[in-house]
mmCIF file of the N, C-alpha and C atoms, coordinates in Angstrom:
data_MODEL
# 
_entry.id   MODEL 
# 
loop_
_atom_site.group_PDB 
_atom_site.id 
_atom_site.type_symbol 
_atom_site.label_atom_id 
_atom_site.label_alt_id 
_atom_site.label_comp_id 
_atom_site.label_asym_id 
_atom_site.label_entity_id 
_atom_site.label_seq_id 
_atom_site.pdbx_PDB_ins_code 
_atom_site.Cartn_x 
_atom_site.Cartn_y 
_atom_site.Cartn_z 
_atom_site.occupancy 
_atom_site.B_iso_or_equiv 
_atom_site.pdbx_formal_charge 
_atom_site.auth_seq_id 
_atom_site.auth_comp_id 
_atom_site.auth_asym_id 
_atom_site.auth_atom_id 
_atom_site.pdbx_PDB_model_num 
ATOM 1   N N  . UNK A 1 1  ? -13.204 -12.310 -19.478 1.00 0.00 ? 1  UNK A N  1 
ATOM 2   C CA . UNK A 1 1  ? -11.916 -12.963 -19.647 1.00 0.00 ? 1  UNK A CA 1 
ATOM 3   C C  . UNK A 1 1  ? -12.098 -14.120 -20.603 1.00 0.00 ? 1  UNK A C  1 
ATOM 4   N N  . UNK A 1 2  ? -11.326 -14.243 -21.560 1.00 0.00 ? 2  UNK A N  1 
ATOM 5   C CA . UNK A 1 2  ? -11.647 -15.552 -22.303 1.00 0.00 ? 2  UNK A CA 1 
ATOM 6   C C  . UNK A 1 2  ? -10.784 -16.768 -22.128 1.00 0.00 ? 2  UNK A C  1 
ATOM 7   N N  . UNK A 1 3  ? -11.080 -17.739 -22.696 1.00 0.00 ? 3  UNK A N  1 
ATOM 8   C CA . UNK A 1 3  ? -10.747 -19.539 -21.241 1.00 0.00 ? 3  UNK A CA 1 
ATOM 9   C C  . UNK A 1 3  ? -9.561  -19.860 -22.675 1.00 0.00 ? 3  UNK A C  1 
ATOM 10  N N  . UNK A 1 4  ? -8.692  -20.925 -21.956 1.00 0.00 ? 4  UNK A N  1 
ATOM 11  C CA . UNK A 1 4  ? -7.904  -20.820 -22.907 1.00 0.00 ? 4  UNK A CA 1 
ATOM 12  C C  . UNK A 1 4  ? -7.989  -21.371 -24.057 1.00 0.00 ? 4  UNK A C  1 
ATOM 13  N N  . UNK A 1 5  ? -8.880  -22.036 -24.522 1.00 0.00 ? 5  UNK A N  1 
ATOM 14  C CA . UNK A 1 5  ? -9.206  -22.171 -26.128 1.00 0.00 ? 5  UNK A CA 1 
ATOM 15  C C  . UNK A 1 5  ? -8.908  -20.871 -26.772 1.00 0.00 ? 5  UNK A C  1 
ATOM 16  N N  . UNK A 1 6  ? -9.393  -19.951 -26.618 1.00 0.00 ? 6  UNK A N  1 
ATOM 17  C CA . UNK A 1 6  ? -9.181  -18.457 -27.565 1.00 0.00 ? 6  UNK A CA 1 
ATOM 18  C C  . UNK A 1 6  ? -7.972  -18.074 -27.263 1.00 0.00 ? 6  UNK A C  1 
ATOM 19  N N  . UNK A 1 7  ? -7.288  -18.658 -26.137 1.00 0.00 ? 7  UNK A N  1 
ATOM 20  C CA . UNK A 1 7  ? -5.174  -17.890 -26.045 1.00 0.00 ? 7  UNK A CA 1 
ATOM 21  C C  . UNK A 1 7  ? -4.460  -18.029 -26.833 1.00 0.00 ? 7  UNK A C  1 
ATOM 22  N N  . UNK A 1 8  ? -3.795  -16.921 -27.873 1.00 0.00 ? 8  UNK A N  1 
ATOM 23  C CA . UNK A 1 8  ? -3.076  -17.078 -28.819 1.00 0.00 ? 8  UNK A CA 1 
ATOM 24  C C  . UNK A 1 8  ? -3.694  -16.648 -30.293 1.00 0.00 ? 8  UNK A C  1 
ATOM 25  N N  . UNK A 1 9  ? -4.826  -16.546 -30.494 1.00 0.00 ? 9  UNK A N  1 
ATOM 26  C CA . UNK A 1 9  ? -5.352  -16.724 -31.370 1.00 0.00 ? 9  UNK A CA 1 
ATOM 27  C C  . UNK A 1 9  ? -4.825  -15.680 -32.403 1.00 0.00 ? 9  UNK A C  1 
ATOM 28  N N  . UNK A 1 10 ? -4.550  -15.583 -33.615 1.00 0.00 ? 10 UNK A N  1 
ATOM 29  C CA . UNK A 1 10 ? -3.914  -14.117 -34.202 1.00 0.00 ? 10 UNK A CA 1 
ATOM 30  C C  . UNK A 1 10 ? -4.596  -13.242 -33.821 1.00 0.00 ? 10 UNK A C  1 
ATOM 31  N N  . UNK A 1 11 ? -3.911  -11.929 -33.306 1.00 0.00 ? 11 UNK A N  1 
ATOM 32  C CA . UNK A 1 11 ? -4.243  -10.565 -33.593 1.00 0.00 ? 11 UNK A CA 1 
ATOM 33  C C  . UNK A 1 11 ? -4.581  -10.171 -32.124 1.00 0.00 ? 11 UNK A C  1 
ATOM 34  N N  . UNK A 1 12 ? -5.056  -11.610 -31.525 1.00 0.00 ? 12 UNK A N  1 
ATOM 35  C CA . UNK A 1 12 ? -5.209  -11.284 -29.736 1.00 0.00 ? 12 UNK A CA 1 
ATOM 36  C C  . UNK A 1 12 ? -4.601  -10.150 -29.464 1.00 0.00 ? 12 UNK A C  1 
ATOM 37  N N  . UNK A 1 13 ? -4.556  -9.352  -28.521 1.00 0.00 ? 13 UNK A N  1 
ATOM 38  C CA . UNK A 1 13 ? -3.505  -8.637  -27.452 1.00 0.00 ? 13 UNK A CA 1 
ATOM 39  C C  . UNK A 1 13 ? -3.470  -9.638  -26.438 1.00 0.00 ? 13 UNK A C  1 
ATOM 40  N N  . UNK A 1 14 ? -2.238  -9.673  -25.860 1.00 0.00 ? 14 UNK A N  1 
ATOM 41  C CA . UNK A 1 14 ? -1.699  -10.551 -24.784 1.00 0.00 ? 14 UNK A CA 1 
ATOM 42  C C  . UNK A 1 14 ? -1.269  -9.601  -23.697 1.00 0.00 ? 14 UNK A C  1 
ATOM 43  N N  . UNK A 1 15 ? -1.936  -9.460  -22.465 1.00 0.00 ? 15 UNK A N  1 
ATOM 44  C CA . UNK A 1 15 ? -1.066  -8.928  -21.424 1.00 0.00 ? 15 UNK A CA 1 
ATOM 45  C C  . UNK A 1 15 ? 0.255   -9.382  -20.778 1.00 0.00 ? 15 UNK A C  1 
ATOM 46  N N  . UNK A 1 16 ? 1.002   -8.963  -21.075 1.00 0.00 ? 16 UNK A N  1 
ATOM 47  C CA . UNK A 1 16 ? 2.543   -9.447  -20.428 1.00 0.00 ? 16 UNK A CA 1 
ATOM 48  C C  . UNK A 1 16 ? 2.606   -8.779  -19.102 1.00 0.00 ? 16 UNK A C  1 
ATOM 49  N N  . UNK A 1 17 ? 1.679   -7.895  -18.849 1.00 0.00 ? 17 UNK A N  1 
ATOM 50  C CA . UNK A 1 17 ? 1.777   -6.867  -17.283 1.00 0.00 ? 17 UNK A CA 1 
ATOM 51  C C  . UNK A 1 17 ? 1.079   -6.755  -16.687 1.00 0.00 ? 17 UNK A C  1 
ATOM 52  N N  . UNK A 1 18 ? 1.048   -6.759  -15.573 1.00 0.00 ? 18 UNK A N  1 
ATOM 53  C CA . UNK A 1 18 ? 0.002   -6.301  -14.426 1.00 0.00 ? 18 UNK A CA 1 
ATOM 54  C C  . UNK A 1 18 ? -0.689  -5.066  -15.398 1.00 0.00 ? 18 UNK A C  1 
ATOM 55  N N  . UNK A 1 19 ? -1.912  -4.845  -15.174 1.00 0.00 ? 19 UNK A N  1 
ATOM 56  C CA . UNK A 1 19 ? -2.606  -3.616  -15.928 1.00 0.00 ? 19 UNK A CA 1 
ATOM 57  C C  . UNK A 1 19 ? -2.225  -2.688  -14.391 1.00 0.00 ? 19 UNK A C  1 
ATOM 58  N N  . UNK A 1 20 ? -2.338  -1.422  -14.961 1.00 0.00 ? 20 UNK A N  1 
ATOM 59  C CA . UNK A 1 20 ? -1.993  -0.148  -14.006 1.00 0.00 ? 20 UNK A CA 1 
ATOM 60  C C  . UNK A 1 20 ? -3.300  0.341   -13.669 1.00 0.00 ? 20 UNK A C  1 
ATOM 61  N N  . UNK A 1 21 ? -3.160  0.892   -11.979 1.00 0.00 ? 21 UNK A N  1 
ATOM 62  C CA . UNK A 1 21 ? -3.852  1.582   -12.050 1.00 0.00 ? 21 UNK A CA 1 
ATOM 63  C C  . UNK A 1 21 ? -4.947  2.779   -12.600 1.00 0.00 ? 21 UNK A C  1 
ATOM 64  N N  . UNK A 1 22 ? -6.029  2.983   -13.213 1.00 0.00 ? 22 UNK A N  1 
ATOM 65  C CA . UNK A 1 22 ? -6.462  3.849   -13.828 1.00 0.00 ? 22 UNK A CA 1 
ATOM 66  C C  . UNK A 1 22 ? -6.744  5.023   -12.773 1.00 0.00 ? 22 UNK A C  1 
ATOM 67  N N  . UNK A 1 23 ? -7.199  5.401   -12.056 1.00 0.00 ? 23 UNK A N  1 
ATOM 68  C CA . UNK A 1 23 ? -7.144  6.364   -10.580 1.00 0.00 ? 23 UNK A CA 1 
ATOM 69  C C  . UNK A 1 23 ? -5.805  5.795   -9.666  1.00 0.00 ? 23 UNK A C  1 
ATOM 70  N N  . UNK A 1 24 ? -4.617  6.581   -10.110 1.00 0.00 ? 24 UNK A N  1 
ATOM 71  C CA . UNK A 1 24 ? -3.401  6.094   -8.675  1.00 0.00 ? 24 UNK A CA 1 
ATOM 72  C C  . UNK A 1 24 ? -3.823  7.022   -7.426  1.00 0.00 ? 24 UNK A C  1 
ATOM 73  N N  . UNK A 1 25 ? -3.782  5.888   -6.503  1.00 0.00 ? 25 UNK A N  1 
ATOM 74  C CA . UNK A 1 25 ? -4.235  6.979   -5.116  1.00 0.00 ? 25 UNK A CA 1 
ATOM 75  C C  . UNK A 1 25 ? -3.536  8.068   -4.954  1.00 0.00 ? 25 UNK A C  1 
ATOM 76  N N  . UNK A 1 26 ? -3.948  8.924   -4.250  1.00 0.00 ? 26 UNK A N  1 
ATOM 77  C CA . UNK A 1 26 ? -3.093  10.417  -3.694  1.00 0.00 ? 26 UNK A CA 1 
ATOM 78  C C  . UNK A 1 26 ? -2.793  10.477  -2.696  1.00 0.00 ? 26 UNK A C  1 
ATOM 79  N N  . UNK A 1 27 ? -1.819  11.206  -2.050  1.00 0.00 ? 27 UNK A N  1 
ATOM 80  C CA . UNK A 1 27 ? -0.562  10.948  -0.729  1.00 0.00 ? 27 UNK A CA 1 
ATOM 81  C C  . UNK A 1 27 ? -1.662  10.666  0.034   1.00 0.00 ? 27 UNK A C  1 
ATOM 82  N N  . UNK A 1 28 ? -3.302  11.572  0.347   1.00 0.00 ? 28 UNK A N  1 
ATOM 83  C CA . UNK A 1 28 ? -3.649  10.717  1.627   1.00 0.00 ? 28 UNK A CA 1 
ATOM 84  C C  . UNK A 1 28 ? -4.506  9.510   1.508   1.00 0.00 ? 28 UNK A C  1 
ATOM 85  N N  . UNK A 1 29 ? -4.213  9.033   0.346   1.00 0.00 ? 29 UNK A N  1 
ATOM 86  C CA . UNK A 1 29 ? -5.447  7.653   0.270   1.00 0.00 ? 29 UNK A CA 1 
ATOM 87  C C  . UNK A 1 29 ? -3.691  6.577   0.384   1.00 0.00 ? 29 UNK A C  1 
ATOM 88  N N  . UNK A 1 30 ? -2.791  6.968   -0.147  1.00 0.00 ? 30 UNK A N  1 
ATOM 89  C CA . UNK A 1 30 ? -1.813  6.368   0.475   1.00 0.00 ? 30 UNK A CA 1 
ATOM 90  C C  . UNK A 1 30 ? -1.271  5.889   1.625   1.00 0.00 ? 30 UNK A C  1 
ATOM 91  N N  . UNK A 1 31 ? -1.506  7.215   2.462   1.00 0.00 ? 31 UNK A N  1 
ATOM 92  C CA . UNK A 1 31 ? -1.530  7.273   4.258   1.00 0.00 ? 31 UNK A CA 1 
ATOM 93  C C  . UNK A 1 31 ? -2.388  6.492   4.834   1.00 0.00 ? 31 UNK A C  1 
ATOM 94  N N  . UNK A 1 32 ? -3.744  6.685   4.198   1.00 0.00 ? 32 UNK A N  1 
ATOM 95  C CA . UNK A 1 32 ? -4.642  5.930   5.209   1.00 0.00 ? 32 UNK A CA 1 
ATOM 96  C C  . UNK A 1 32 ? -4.479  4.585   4.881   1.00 0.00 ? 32 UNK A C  1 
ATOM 97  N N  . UNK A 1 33 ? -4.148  4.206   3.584   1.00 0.00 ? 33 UNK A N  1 
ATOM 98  C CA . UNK A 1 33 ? -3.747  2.328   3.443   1.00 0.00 ? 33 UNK A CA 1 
ATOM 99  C C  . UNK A 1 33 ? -2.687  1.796   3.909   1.00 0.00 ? 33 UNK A C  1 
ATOM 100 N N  . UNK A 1 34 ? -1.239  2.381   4.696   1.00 0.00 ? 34 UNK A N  1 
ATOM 101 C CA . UNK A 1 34 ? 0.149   2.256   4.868   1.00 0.00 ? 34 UNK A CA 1 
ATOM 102 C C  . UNK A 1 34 ? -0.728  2.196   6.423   1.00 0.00 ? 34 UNK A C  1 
ATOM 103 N N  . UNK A 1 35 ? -1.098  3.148   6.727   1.00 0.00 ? 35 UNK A N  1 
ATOM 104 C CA . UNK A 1 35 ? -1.952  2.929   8.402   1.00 0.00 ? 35 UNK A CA 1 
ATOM 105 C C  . UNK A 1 35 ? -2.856  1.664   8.806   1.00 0.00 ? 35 UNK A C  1 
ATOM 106 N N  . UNK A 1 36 ? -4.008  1.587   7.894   1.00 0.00 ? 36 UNK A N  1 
ATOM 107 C CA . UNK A 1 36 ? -4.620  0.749   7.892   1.00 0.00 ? 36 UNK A CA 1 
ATOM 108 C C  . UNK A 1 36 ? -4.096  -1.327  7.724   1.00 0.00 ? 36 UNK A C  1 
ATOM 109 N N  . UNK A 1 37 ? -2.723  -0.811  6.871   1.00 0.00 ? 37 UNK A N  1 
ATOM 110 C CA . UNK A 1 37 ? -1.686  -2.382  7.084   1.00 0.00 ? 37 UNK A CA 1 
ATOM 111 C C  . UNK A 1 37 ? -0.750  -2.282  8.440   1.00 0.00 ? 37 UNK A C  1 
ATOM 112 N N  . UNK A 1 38 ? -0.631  -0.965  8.512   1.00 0.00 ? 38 UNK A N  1 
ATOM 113 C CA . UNK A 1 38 ? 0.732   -1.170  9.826   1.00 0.00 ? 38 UNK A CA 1 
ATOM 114 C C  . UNK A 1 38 ? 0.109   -1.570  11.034  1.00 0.00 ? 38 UNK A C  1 
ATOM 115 N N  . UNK A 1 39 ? -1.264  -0.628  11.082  1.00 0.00 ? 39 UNK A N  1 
ATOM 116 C CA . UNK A 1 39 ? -2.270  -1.371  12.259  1.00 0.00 ? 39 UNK A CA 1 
ATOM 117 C C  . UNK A 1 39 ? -2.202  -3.016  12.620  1.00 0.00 ? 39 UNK A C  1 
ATOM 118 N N  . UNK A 1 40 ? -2.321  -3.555  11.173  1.00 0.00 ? 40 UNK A N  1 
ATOM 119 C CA . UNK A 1 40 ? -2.951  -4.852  10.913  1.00 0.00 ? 40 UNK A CA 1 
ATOM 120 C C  . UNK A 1 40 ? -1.775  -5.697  11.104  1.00 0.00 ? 40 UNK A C  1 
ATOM 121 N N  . UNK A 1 41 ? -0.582  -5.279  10.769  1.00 0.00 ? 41 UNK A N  1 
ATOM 122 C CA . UNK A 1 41 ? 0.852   -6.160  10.565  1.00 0.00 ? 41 UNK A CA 1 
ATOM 123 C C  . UNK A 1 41 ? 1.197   -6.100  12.459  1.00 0.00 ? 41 UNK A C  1 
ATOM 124 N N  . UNK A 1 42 ? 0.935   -4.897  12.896  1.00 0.00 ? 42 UNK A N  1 
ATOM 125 C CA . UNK A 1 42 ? 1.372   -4.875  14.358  1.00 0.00 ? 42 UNK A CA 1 
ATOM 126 C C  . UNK A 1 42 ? 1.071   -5.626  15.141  1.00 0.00 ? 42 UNK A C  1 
ATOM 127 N N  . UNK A 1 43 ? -0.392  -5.917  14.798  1.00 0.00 ? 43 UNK A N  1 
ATOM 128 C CA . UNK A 1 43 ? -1.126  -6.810  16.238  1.00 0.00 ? 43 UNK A CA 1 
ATOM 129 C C  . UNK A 1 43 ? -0.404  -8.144  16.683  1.00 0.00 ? 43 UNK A C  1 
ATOM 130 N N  . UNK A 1 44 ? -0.236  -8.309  17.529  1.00 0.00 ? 44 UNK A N  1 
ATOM 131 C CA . UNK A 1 44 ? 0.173   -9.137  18.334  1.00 0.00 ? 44 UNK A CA 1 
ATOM 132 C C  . UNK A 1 44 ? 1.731   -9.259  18.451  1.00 0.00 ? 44 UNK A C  1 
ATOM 133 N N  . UNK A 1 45 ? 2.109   -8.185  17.559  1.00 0.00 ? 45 UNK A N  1 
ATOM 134 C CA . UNK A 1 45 ? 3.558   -8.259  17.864  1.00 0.00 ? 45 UNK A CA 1 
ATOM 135 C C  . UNK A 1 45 ? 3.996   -6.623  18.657  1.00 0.00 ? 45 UNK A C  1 
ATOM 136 N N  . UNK A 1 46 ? 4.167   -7.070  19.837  1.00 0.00 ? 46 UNK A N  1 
ATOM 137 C CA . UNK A 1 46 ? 4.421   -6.054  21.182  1.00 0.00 ? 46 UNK A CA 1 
ATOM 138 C C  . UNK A 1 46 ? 5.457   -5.656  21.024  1.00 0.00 ? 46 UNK A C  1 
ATOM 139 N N  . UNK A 1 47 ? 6.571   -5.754  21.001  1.00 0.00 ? 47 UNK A N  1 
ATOM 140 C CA . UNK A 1 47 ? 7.973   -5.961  20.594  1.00 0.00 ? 47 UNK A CA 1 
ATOM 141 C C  . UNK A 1 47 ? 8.497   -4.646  19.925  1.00 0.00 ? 47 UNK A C  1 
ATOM 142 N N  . UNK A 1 48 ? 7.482   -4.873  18.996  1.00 0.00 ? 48 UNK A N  1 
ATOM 143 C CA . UNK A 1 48 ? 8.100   -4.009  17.359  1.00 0.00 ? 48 UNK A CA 1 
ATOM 144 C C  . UNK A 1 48 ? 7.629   -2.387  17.729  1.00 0.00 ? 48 UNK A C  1 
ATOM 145 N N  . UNK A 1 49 ? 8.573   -1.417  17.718  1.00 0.00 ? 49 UNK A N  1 
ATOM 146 C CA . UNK A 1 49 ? 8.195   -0.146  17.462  1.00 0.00 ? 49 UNK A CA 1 
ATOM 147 C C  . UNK A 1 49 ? 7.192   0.470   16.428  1.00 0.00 ? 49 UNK A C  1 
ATOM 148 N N  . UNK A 1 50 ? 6.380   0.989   16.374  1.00 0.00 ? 50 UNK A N  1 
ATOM 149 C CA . UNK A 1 50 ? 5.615   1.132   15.296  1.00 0.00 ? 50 UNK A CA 1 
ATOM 150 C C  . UNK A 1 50 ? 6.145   2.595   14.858  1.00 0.00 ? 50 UNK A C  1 
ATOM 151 N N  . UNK A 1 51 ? 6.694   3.025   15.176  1.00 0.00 ? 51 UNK A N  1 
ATOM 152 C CA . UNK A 1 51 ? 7.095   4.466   14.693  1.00 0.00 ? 51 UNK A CA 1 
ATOM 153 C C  . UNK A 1 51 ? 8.574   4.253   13.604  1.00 0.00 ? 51 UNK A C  1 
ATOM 154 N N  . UNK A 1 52 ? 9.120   2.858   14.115  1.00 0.00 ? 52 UNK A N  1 
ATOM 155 C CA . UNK A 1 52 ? 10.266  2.884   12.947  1.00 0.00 ? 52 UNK A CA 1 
ATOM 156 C C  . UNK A 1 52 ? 9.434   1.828   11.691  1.00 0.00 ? 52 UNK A C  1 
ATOM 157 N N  . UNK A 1 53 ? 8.248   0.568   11.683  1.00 0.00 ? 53 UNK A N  1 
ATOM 158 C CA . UNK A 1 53 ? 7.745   0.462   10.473  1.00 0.00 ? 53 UNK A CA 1 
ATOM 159 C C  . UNK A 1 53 ? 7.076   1.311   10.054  1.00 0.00 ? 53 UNK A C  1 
ATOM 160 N N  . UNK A 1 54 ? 6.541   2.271   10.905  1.00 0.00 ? 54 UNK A N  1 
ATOM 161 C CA . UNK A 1 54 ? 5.783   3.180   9.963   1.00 0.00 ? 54 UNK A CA 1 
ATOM 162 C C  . UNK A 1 54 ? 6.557   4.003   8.829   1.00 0.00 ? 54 UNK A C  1 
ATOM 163 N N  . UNK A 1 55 ? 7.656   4.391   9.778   1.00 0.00 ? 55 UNK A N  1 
ATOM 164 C CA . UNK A 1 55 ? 8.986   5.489   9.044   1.00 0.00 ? 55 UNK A CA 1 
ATOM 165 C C  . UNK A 1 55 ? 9.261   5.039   7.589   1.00 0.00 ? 55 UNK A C  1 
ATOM 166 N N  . UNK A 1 56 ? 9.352   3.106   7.838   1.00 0.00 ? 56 UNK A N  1 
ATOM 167 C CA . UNK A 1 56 ? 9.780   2.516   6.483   1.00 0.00 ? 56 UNK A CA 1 
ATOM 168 C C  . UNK A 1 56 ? 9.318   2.850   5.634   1.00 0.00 ? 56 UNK A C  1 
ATOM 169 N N  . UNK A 1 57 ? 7.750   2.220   5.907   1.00 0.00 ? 57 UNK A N  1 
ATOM 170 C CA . UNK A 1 57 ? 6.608   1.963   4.722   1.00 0.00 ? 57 UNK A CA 1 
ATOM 171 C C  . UNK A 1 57 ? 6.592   3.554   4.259   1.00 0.00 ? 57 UNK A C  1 
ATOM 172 N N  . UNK A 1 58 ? 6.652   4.416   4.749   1.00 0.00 ? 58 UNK A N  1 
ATOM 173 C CA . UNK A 1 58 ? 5.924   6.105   4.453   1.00 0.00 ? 58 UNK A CA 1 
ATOM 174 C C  . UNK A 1 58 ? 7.602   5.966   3.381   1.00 0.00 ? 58 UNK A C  1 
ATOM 175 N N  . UNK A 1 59 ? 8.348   5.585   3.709   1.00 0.00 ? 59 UNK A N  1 
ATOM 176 C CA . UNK A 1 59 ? 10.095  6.161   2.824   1.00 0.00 ? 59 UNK A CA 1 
ATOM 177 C C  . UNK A 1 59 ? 9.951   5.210   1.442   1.00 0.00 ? 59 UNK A C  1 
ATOM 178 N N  . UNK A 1 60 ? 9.341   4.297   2.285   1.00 0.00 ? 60 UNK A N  1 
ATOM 179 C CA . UNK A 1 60 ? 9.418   3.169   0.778   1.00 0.00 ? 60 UNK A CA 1 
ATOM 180 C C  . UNK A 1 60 ? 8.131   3.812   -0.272  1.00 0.00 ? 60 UNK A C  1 
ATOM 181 N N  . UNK A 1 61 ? 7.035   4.195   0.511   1.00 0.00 ? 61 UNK A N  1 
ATOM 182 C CA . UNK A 1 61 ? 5.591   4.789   -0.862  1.00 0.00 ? 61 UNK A CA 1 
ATOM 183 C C  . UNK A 1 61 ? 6.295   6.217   -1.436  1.00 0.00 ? 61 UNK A C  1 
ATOM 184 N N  . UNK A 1 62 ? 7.631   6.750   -0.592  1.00 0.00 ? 62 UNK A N  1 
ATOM 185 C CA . UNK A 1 62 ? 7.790   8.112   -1.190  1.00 0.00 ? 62 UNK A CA 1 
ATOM 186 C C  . UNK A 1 62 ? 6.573   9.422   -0.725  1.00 0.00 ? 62 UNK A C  1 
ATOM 187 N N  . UNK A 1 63 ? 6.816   9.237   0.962   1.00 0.00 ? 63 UNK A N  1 
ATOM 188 C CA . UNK A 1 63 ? 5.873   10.045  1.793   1.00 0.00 ? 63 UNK A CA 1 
ATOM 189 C C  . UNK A 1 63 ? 6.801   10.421  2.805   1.00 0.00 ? 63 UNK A C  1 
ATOM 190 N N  . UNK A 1 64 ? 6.402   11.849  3.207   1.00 0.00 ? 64 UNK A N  1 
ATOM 191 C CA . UNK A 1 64 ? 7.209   12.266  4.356   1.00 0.00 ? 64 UNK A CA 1 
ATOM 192 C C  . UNK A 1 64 ? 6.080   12.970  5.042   1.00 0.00 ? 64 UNK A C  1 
ATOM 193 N N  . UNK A 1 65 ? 6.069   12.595  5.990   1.00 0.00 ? 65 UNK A N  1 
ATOM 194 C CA . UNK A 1 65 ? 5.162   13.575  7.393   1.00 0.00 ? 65 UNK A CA 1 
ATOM 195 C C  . UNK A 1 65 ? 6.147   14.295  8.530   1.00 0.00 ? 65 UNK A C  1 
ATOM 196 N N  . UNK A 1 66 ? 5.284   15.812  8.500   1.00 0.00 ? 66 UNK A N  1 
ATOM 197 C CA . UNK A 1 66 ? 5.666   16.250  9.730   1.00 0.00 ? 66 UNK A CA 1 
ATOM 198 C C  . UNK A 1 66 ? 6.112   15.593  11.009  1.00 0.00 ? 66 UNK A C  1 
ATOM 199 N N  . UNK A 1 67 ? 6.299   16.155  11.855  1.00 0.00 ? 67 UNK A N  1 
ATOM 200 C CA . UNK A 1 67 ? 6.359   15.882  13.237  1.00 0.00 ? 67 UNK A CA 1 
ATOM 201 C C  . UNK A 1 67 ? 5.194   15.314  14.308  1.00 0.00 ? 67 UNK A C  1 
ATOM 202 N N  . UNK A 1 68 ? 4.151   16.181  13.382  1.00 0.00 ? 68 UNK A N  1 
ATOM 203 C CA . UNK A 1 68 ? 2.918   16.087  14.097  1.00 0.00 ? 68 UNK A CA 1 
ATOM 204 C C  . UNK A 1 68 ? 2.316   15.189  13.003  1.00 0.00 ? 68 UNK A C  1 
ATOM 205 N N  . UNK A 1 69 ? 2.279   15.336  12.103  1.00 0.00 ? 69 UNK A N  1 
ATOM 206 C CA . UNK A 1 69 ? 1.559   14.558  11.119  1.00 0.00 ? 69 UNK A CA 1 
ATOM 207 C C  . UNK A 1 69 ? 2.168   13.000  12.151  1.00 0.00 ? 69 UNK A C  1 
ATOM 208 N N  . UNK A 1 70 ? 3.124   12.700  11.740  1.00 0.00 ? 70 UNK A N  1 
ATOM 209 C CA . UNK A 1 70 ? 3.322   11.673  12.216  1.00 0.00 ? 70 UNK A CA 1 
ATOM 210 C C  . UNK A 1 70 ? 2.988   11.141  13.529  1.00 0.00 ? 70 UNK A C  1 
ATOM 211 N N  . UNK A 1 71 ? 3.063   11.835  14.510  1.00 0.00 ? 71 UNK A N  1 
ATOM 212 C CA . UNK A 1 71 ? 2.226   11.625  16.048  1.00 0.00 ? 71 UNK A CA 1 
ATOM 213 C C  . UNK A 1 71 ? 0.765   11.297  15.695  1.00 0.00 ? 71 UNK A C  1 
ATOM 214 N N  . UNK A 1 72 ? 0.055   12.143  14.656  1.00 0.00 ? 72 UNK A N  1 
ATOM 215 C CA . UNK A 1 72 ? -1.088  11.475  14.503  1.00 0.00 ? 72 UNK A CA 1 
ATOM 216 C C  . UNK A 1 72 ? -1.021  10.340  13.568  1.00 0.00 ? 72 UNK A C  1 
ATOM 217 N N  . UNK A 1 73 ? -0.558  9.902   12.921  1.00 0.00 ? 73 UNK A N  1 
ATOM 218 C CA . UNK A 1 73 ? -0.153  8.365   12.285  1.00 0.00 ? 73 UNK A CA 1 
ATOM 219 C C  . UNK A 1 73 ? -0.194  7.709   13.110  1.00 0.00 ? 73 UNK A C  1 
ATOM 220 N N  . UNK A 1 74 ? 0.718   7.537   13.995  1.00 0.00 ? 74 UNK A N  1 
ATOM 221 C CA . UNK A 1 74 ? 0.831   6.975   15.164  1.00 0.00 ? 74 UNK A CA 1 
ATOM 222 C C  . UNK A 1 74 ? -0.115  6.360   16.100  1.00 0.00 ? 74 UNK A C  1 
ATOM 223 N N  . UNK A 1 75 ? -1.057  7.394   16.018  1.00 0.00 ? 75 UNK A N  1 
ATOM 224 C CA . UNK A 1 75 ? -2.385  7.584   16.991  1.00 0.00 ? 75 UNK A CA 1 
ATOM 225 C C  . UNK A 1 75 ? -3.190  6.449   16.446  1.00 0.00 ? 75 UNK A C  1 
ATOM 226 N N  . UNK A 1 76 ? -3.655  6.678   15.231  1.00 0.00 ? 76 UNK A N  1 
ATOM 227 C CA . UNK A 1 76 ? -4.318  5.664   14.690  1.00 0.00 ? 76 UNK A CA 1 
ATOM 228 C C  . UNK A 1 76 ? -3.703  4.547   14.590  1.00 0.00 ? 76 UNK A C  1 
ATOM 229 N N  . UNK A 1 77 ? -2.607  4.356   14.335  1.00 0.00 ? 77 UNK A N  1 
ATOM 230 C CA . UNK A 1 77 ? -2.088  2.706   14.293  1.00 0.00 ? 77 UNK A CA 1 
ATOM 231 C C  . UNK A 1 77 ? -2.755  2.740   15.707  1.00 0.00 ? 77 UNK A C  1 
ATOM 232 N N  . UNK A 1 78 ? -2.419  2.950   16.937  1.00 0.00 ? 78 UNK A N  1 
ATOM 233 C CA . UNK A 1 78 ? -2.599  2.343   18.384  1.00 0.00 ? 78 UNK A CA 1 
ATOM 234 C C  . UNK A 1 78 ? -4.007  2.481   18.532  1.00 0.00 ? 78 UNK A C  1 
ATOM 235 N N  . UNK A 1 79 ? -4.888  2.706   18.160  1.00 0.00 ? 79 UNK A N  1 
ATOM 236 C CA . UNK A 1 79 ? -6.414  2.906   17.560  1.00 0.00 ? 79 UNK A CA 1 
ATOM 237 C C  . UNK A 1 79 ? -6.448  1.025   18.443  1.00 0.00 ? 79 UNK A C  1 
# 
């Protein structure tokens, strides 16, 4: 990374963007990270259904699970 004395300098490239992924995960490296936060977001809150944040997060990444798929989602959050 260079310090900001060299920012600007002609001809630089300037990132204006988050850089993108070069490997985007695939639906199940997706699953297991949406699991692995819902686990983590749940604890200590008793309250909260985990079957309707899970529902979210899976609608919001653009994931749909079975019936059963999802019972085992489930499973592991309560892990």
């Amino acid at each position: 990374m260079s310090d900001a004395q060299d920012a600007g300098r002609a001809g630089d490239a300037v990132q204006a963007e988050p850089a993108m992924s070069v490997n985007p995960a695939d639906a199940g490296q997706k699953l297991d990270g949406i699991i692995a936060q819902t686990r983590a977001d749940l604890q200590g809150h008793d309250g909260v259904d985990p079957r309707n944040v899970l529902a979210q997060r899976l609608t919001d990444a653009g994931l749909s699970l079975s019936d059963d798929e999802m019972a085992a989602a489930l499973a592991r959050i309560e892990e």
